[in-house]
N, C-alpha and C positions, 0 to 999 in steps of 0.2 A: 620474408619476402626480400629478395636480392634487387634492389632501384638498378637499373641500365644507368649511366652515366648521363647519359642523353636526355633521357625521362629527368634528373636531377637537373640537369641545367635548365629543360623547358618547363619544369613546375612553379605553376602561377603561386607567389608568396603572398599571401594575406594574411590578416589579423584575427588571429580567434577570436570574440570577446563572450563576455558571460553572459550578455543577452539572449531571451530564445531568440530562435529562428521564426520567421512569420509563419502563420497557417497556409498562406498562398504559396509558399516554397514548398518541393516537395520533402517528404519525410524519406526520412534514413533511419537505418537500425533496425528495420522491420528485420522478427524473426520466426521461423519455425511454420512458412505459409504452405496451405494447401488450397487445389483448383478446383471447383466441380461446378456441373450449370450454370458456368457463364459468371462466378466470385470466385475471388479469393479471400482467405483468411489468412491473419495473419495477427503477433503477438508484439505491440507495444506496450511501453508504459507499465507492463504487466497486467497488460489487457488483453481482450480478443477483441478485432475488429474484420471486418469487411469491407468491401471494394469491387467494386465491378472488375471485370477480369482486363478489358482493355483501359482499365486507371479511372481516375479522377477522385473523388472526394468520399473519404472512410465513413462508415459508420461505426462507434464503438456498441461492441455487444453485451460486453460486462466492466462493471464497476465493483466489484470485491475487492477489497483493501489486498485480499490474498494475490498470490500470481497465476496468471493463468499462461500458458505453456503448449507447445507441441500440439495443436488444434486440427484434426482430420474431421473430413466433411464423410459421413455415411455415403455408402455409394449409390444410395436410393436418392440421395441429397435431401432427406429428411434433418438428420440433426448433426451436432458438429462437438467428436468428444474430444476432450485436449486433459491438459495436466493441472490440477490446480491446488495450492498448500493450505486450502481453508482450516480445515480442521484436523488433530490431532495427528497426520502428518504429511506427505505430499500423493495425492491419489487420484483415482481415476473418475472424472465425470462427464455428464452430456448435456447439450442445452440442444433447444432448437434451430433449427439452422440459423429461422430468422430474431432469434432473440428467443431470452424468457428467463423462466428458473433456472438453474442449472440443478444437475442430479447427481447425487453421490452413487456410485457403483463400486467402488471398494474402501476398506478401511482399514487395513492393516497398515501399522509404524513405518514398515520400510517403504520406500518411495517405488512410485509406479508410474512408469515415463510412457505414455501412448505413442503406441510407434505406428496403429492403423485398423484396420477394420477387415471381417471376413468378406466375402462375397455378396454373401445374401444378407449385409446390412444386420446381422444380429448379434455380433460378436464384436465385442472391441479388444483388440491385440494390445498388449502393453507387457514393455519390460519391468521386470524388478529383481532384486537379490533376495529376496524374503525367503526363498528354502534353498541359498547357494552355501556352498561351504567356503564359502570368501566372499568376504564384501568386494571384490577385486570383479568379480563375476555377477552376470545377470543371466536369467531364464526369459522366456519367453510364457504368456499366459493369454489364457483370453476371457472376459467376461461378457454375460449376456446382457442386453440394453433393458434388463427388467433388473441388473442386480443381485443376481444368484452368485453363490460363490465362486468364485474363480476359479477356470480348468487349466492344468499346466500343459504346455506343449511339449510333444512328442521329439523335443530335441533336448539334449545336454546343456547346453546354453546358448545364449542369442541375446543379442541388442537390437536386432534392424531386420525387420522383414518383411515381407510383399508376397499374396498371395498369387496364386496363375489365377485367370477370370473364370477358369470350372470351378477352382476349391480346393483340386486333387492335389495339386505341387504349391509348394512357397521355395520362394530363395531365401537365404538369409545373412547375414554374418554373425559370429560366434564371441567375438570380444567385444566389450562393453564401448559405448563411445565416450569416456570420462576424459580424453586429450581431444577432443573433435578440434580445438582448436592448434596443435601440435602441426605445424607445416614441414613436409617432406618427412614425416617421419616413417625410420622403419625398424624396426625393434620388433619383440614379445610379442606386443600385442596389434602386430599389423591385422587390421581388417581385409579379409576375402569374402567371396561370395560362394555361399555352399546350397545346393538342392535339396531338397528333404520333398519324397513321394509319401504320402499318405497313405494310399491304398500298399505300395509294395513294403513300406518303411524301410527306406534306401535311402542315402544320401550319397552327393556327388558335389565333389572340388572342384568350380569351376573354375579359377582364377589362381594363380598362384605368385602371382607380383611382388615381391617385396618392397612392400610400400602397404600404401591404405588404398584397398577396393573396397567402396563403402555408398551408403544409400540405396538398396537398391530395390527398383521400381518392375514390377513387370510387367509389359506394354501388351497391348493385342495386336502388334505385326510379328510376333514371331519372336521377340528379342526382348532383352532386361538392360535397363537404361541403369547406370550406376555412377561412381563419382570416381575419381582416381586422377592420383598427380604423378602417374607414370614418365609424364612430358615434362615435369619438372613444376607446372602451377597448376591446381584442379580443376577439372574440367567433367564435364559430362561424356559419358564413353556408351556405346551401343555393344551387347552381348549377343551376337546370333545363337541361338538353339539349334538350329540346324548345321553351321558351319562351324561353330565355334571362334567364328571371327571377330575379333575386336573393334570395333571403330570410334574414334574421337568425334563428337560432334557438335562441342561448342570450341570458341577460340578465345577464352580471357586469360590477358596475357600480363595482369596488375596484380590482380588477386584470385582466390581461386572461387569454385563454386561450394555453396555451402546451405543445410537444410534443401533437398529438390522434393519435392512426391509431385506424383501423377497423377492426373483427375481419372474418375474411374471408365469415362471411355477412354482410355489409352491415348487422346487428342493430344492432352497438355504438360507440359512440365512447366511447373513454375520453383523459382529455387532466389537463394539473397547471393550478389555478389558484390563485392563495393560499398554493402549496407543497404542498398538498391534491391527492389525487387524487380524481377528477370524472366518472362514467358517464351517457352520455346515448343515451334510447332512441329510437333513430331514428323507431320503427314509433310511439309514442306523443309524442315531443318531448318528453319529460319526462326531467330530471337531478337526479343524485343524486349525493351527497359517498361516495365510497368508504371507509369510516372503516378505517384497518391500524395494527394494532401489531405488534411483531417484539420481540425478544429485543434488553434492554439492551446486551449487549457489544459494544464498540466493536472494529471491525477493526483497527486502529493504537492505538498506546499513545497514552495524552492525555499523562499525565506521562515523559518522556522526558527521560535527557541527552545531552546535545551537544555537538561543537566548533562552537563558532559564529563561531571564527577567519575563515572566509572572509568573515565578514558585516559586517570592521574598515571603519570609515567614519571618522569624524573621529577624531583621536589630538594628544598634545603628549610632551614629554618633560621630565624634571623640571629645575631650573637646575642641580644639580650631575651631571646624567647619572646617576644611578642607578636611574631606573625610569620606565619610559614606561606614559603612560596611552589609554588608548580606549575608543571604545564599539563594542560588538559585539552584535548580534541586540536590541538596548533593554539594554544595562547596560554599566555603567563597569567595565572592569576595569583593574589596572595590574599590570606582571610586573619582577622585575629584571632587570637588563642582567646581571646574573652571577650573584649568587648571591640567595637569599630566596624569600618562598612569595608563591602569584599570588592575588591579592585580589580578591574580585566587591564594590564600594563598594553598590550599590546595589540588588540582590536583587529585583527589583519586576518578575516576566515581565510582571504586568498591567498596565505601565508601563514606556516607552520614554526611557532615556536614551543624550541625546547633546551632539555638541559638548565633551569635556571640556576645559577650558582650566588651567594649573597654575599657582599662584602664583607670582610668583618669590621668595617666600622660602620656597617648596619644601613650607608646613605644608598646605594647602588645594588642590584643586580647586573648579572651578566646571565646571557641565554645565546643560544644559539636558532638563528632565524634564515629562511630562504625568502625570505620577500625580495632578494635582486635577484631570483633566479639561481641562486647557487645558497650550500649553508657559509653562513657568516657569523663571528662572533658580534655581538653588539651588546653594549651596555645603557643603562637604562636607569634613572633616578629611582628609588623605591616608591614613589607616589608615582611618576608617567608623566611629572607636571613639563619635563620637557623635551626635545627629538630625542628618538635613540642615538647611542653615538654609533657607526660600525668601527671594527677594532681589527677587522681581517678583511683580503679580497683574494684568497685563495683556494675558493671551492671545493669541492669533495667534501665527504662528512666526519662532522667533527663530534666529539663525545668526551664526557669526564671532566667537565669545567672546577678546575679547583686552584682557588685563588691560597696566594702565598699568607702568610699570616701579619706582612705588612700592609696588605692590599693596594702594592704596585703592578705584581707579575700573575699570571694565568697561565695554567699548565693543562695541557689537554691534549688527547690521542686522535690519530683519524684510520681512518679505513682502510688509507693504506702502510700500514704499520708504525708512521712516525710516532713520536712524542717530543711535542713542540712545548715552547715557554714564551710566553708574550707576555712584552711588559705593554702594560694597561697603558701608560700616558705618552710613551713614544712611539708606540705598534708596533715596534722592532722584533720580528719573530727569529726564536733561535733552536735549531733542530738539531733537539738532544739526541735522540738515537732514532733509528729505524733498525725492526728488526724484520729480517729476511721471512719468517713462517710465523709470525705469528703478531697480534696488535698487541702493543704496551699499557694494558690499561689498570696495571695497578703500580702507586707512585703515595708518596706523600713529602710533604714539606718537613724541613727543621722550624724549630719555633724560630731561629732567628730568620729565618728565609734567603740563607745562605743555602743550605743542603737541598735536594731531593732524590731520595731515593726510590730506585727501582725497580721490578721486579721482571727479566727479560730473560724471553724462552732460547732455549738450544735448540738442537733440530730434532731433539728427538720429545718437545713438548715441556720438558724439564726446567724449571725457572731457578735463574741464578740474581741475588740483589747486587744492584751497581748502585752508584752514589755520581752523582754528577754534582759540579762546583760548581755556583754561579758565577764566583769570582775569576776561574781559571775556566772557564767554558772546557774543563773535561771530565770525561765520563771515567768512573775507578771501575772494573770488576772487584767487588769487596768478599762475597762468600760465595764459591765455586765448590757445589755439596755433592753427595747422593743423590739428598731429598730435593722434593720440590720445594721449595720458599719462594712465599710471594705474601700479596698485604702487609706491606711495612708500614710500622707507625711508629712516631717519633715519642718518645715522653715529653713532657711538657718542658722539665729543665736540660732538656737535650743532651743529656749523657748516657741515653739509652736507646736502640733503636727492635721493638716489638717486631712479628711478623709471625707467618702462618707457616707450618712446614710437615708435608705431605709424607709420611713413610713407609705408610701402605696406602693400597686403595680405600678412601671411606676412612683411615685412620689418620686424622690432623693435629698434631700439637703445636702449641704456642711458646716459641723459643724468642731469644732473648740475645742479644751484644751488645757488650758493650763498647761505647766509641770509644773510652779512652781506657787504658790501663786501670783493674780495677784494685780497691780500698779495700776492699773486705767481698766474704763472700755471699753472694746473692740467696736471697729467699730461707735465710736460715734466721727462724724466731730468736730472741736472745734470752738466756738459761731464767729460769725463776730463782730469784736470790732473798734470803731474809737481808732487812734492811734495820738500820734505828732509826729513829726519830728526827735526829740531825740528817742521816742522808736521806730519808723518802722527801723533807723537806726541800731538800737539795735537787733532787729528783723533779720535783714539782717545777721548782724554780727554771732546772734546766727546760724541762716541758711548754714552760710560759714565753718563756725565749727562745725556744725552736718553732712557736706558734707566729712569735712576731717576726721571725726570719722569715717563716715560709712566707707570708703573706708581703713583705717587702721584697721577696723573692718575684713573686705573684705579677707585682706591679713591673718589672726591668726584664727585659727580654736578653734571655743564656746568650753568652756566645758558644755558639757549635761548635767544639771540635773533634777531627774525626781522625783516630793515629790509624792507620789501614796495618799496620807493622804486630802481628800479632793477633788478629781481628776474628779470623774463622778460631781463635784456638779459646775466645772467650764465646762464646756460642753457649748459651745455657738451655735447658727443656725448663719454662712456666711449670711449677707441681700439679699438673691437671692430666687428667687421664686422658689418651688419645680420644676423636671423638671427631663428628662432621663439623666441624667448628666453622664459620663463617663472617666477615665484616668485622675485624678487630679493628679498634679503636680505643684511643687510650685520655687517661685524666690523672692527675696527680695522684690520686690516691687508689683507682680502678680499672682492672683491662676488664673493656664489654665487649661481648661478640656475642654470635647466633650458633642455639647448636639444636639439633631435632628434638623435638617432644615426642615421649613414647606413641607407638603405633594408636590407634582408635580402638574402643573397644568392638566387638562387633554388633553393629544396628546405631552406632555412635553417630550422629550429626555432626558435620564439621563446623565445626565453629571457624576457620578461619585456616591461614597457611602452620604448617606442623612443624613451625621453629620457633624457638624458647630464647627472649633475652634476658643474659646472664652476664654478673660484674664478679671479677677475679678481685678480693681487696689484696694487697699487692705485702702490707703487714700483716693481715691474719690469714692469709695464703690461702685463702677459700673462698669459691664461687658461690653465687647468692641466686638463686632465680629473681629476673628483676620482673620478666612479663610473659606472657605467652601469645601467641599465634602473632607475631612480628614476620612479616616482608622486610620490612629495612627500618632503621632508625638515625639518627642525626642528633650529635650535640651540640649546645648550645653552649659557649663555651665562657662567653663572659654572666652568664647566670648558675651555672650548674644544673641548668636543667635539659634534657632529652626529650625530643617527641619521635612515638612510632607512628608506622604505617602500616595496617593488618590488609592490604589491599583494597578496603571500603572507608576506612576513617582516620584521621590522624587522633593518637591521647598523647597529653602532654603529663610529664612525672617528673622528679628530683634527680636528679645525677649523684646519689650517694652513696648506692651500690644497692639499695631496701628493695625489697618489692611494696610499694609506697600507694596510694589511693592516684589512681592515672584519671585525669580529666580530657574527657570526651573535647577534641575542637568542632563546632560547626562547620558545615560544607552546605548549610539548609538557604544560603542566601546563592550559591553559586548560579549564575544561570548564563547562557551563549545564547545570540543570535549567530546564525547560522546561514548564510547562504549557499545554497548547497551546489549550485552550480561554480562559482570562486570555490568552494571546499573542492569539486572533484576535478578543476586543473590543477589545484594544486597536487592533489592524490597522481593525476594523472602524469603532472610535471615528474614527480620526487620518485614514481615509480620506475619512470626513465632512467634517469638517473641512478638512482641505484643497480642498475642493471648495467649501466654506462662505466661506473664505478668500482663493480664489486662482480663483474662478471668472467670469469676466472681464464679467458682469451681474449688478450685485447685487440684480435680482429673478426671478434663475435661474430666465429662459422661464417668469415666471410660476406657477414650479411653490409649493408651502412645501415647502421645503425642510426645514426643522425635523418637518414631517406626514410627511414620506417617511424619514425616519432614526426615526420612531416606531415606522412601520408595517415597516419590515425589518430592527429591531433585534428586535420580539417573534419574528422566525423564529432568531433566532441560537443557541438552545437545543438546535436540531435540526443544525445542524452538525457534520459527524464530520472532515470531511476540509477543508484548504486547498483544494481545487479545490472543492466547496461553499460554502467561504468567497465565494470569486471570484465565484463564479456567483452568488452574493447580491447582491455588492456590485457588479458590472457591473450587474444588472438596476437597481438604487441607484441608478448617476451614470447608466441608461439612461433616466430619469424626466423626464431632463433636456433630452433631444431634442438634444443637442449633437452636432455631429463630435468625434473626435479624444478619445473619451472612452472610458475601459474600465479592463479589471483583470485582470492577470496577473502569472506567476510565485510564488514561494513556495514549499515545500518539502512535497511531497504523501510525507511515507513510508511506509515504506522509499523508497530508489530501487531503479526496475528495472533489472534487465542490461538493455543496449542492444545490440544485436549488429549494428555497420552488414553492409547488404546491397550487394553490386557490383553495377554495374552495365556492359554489354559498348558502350555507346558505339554502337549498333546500334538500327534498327527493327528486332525480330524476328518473326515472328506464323507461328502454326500449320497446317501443310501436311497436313491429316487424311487427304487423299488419298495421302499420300507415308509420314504418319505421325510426322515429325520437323516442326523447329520451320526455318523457311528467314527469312537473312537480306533482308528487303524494302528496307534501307535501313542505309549505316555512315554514321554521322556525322564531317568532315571535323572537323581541332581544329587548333590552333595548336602548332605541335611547337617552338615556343623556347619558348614559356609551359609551366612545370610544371599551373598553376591550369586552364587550358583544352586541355590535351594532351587527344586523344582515344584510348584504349586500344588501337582497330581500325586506327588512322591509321598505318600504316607500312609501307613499302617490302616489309621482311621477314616482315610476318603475311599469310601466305598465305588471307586471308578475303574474300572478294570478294561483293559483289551476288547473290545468288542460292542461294549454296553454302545446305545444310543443318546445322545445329546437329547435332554428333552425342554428343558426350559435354564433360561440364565436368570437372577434373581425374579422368580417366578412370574415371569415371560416367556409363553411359550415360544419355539423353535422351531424351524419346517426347513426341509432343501428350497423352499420357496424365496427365502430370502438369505443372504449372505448374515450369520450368527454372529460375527466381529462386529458390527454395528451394536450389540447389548451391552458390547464389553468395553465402551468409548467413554 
């Protein structure tokens, strides 16, 4: 939505805040209403309610945890089916107009959107994709108000349709409505409106607009009422049948129109715009704001607690191993590896932290947080006992927090391709590189924290390592390859810098330079020699004393240094077989990384993600498997010990290269209070943002962007539910005209029971003549594939082409009733 200038300077400024809205205010966000005898219907909260047709105060009709959806009034105005996800997946049902049970009418897996009703009130129209050959695509279908199997309609495919008031004609459109939120678009899958004759089985193009002709209604004066943003914002348009002339007949000039149907005398159109519901009189062309309020109580708890465990995203672990940190749903929590109480650092649902990073001398965290409206770095005592510090005020998003190994300086990437160094105690930020295509996000320190090297892409994706001074603030080009190289890591006594080098696709090996001019040559075992008695002594001796070097080694931190003079021509290949290798990290004595676990067997349960950690010992020049089904890992550097993260749990293990008895950490104490209204501005804030940020024209199709996060932050008061959220914020980045844009997922509570539904691997369809349901077609499958096995496909099921369905675990069957219901 393009703000006029004008509109932007007279827009009344006010305070969003997270309280509701009164009951005595009217409601907004209503969706998906329909008119008949004098109500409307209509879908909040994930509810159905009602409302007299000239406004005032809703009644709710249904209370299902499930959501109920897209609600059409029978045109006898008996009952009122809509869309609901109760069970096993989202389908088709009916209630009374004025309340009551609701009725299940279909059951099959794939989703069934009611788009309306036949004539004579006994059929209920609904899309779905259930026999399309794309999920991209929907059909049209209709079921009888008794539950009988579902008949498919006589068109190729269809999302939206309205029949004529004989029965004989429907109009419809042909592409799915999955972008209904998508403004101005015109593309693939532009909506028109197409005829389809029953009795002649004809179809006729009515419309051919490039753009979206969509919703469409058709009236008893002659004409089909439909939606279309031909004018530039959507509005309601008139279809003569006689003339074929077009006409516009609403004027919203902010936002467009959206969700209309028509009551079944041809009277009424009611439709949302603004989040507002909107009546308009056919017979006179005149419309009117439907003004409803309903009863403050929210269906879902706003304030709720939670495990918000599933939601661990970035984490580190402390230098001596006794407590590992992350962030989870926006907050920092840390838990012990054994024993102690689990700490939320950060408390701010209205505010999202992440990235924790731990100091190495174990007293601070550092994370990155928006609580001022922007991400910022901030630092934070490892108990919480006092304010956070902030460490940045330069916005956009930040990522990669990783502290230097003196724990002064903090090296971290953002969005738009820099790689910054900030020293922790005078905030002085210094921008080491930016690169033109692509973000710098693999780096590590030297142990003295004088070095960091880099790993920065060319233009054609290809990453070459650089080395930046701290001391001379410049950046070296060091290795300019083929291959791809990137994950540098440093050895411990800094004379060696590890990394990852790419030289086929899928094929990664672990290469090696040295920083200075080398002594001897690398990775070569030394010969087996008979010895006497005096020298294995001697042997020994020297043994004991390169034990107490290494450890007074252990204690004084290397000075780095790095001769560039020579440097690509020391480049070694680690003796390891190429291989998807992942996350190198290194310790005195072992390089660890990630590399796949063979395939599954088939009917295998996953136990977990299908990468394998393994330590290279760097003397007996052979990898060890350390663990299996690792996400990521962290070491602990002044204990020798590593914790993983298999996506559900962290275990704690020895850093010694074994695969050693790994101890489970607890997550059983974690818990969030939640309030979910501060959770979805924040959701609703950061999504901005991101779009603000990372949107790849920074005069976003022309839109103002800052006029449209005005204009659909003032509805955020009226939000009950996460899938309101979404639908907010899809219609948001819809403003945009982009592909590839939208909003989903989140956590709509409760969850519902899901009960999946079978299916028989079979065309089946109903023999009314016979009275049972007759196989028309079995579908052939792959009998060594578990994934593609067909259930019918086999020698010994006596099921063949034609036979009749007669009973599912000996229950009988009839066309009387829809037979997917046995199989739930």
């Amino acid at each position: 939505m393009k703000l006029p200038k004008s509109f932007l300077v007279g827009l009344v400024l006010f305070l969003v805040g997270t309280a509701a809205v009164a009951d005595t205010q009217p409601l907004r966000l209503m969706r998906y209403p329909d008119v008949n005898n004098g109500k409307i219907v209509f879908s909040y909260q994930g509810d159905l309610w009602t409302v007299p047709q000239n406004g005032g105060r809703a009644s709710r009709l249904t209370v299902h945890d499930g959501f109920e959806t897209h609600p059409k009034f029978s045109p006898d105005g008996e009952w009122i089916a809509f869309t609901g996800n109760y069970f096993g997946g989202t389908n088709v049902f009916v209630i009374p107009a004025d309340g009551g049970e609701p009725r299940q009418l279909t059951y099959h897996p794939s989703t069934a959107t009611v788009v309306g009703w036949t004539p004579d009130s006994k059929y209920v129209v609904f899309a779905s994709n259930r026999t399309a050959y794309s999920r991209l695509y929907t059909e049209l279908f209709k079921v009888s108000i008794d539950g009988r199997y579902p008949e498919k309609l006589p068109v190729d495919r269809g999302s939206l349709a309205s029949y004529s008031p004989d029965g004989k004609q429907m109009v419809f459109t042909r592409h799915p409505t999955f972008f209904w939120w998508w403004k101005r678009y015109k593309g693939t899958f532009n909506q028109d409106l197409w005829l389809y004759d029953f009795g002649a089985k004809t179809f006729n193009k009515l419309t051919d607009y490039v753009g979206n002709d969509t919703w469409p209604m058709w009236g008893r004066d002659g004409k089909i009422y439909f939606v279309s943003d031909r004018n530039g914002i959507a509005n309601l348009f008139s279809y003569d049948l006689s003339t074929k002339r077009i006409e516009q007949v609403t004027e919203h000039r902010q936002d467009g129109v959206q969700w209309p149907s028509m009551s079944s005398d041809g009277r009424w159109i009611v439709y949302e715009n603004e989040g507002k519901l909107w009546l308009f009189d056919v017979k006179s062309r005149h419309t009117k704001e439907v003004v409803v309020t309903a009863p403050a109580d929210d269906h879902f708890n706003v304030v709720a607690f939670v495990n918000p465990t599933k939601f661990i995203q970035g984490w580190d672990v402390s230098p001596h191993a006794k407590r590992v940190v992350f962030d989870a749903r926006g907050e920092i929590f840390t838990v012990p590896v054994k024993n102690g109480d689990t700490r939320d650092l950060s408390k701010t649902t209205s505010a999202r932290e992440q990235h924790p990073a731990w100091s190495p001398d174990g007293k601070r965290i550092a994370y990155v947080s928006d609580v001022s409206g922007e991400q910022e770095i901030y630092l934070i005592d490892q108990k919480a006992e006092q304010k956070p510090q902030k460490l940045t005020s330069t916005g956009g998003f930040k990522y990669g927090l990783l502290w230097s190994p003196d724990g002064k300086k903090l090296l971290y990437f953002t969005h738009d391709h820099h790689l910054y160094l900030l020293d922790v105690n005078s905030k002085k930020l210094t921008d080491i590189a930016r690169n033109p295509v692509d973000v710098i996000n693999s780096y590590a320190w030297s142990p003295d924290s004088r070095w960091v090297a880099y790993a920065f892409s060319r233009k054609n994706f290809v990453n070459d390592i650089y080395f930046f001074d701290t001391k001379s603030g410049k950046s070296t080009p060091a290795l300019a390859r083929p291959n791809d190289d990137y994950n540098p890591a440093f050895s411990p006594d800094g004379k060696t810098l590890y990394f990852l080098s790419t030289v086929l696709p899928g094929q990664i090996e672990i290469h090696s330079v040295s920083l200075v001019p080398e002594e001897k040559p690398p990775y070569e075992k030394p010969e087996d020699e008979e010895t006497t008695e005096a020298e294995s002594d001697s042997v020994k001796s020297e043994k004991n004393k390169s034990k107490r070097q290494e450890k007074e080694k252990a204690t004084r931190v290397p000075e780095v240094r790095v001769v560039f003079e020579g440097l690509a021509e020391r480049v070694r290949r680690v003796p390891l077989r190429a291989d998807s290798y992942d996350n190198l990290q290194v310790t005195e004595t072992h390089l660890y990384f990630l590399a796949p676990m063979p395939a599954p067997e088939p009917g295998e349960k996953s136990q977990g993600p299908r990468r394998a950690l393994y330590a290279f010992d760097l003397k007996e020049l052979k990898a060890n498997k350390v663990a299996d089904h690792v996400s990521s890992y962290k070491i602990a550097r002044k204990e020798k010990k590593l914790v993983t993260w298999d996506g559900k749990g962290f275990k704690l293990l020895d850093a010694n290269g074994k695969k050693g008895k790994a101890e489970s950490i607890s997550l059983a104490n974690v818990s969030l209070k939640v309030d979910r209204r501060a959770e979805w501005r924040e959701i609703f804030d950061e999504g901005w943002r991101m779009v603000r940020d990372h949107f790849y024209d920074p005069n976003y199709h022309g839109v103002d962007w800052y006029g449209v996060k005005k204009y659909y932050e003032s509805l955020l008061p009226w939000v009950r539910t996460r899938e309101e959220l979404n639908w907010l914020m899809a219609e948001m980045v819809g403003e945009l005209n982009a592909s590839h844009q939208g909003v989903r997922g989140g956590d709509n509570p409760p969850k519902v029971d899901r009960y999946p539904v079978a299916l028989l691997g079979a065309e089946v369809k109903p023999d009314y003549k016979a009275g049972f349901y007759r196989f028309v077609r079995i579908y052939k499958g792959e009998k060594s594939s578990r994934r593609y096995y067909a259930p019918l496909d086999a020698d010994y099921i006596k099921i063949r082409e034609g036979d009749y369905l007669l009973a599912i675990n000996g229950q009988p069957v009839s066309v009387k009733e829809n037979y997917l219901k046995y199989l739930v």
